[in-house]
C-alpha positions in Angstrom: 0.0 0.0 0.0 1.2 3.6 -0.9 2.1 6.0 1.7 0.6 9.8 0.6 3.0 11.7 3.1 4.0 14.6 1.1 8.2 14.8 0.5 8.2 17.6 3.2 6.5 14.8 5.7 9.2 12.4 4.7 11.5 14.8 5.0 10.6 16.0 8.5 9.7 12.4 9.8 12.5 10.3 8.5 15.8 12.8 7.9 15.3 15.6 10.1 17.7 14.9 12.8 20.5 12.9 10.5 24.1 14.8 10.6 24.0 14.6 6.9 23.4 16.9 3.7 19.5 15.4 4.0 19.4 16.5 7.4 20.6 19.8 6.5 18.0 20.1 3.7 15.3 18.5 6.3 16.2 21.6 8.5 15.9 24.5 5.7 12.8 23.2 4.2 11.3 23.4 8.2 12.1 26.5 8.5 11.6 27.8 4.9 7.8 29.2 5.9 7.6 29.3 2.0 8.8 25.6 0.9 6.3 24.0 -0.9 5.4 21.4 1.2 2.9 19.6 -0.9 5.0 20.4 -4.0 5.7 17.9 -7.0 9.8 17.0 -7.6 9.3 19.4 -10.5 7.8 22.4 -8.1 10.3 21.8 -5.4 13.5 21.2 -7.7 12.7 24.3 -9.1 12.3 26.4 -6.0 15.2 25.1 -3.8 17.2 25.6 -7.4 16.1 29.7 -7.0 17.3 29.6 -3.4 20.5 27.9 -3.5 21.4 28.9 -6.9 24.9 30.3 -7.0 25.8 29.8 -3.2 28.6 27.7 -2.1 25.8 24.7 -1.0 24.1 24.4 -4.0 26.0 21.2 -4.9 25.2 20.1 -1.6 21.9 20.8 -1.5 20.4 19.8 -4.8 22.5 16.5 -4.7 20.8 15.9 -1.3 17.4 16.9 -2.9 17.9 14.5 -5.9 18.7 11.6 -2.9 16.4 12.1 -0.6 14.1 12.4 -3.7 15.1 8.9 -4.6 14.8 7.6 -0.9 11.1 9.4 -0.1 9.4 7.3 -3.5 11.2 4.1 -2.0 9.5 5.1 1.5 6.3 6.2 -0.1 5.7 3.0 -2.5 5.1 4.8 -5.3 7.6 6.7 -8.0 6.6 9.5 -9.3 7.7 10.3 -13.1 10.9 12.2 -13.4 10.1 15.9 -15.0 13.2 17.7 -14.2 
């Protein structure tokens, strides 16, 4: 059976304390008031690429995103079609 936590749930439930690029990302989307939490991988790729778009993280981050990414549709059950 599918699980229909969002990736922000995921996110907060399953890598929000790790001491790890995903935790770090679990932290910022937490307190990013406008993350969007219900957001497709398309919708969030695009918005944490605005926010960490030529800072000295944005390796880090997006390759945590495209991870974590990987690891939520493993948790949820269900992949969701790669747009982007």
């Amino acid at each position: 059976m599918a699980n229909n936590d969002s990736y922000f749930d995921y996110m907060i439930q399953e890598r929000f304390l790790d001491d790890s690029d995903a935790g770090n990302l679990a932290f910022i989307i937490w307190i990013d008031k406008d993350f969007p939490r219900d957001g497709t991988r398309q919708e969030i790729c695009v918005y944490l690429d605005s926010k960490v778009a030529g800072t000295d993280v944005y390796y880090e981050i997006m390759t945590a995103f495209r991870q974590s990414w990987r690891e939520y549709e493993d948790w949820r059950g269900s992949p969701e079609v790669a747009d982007g």
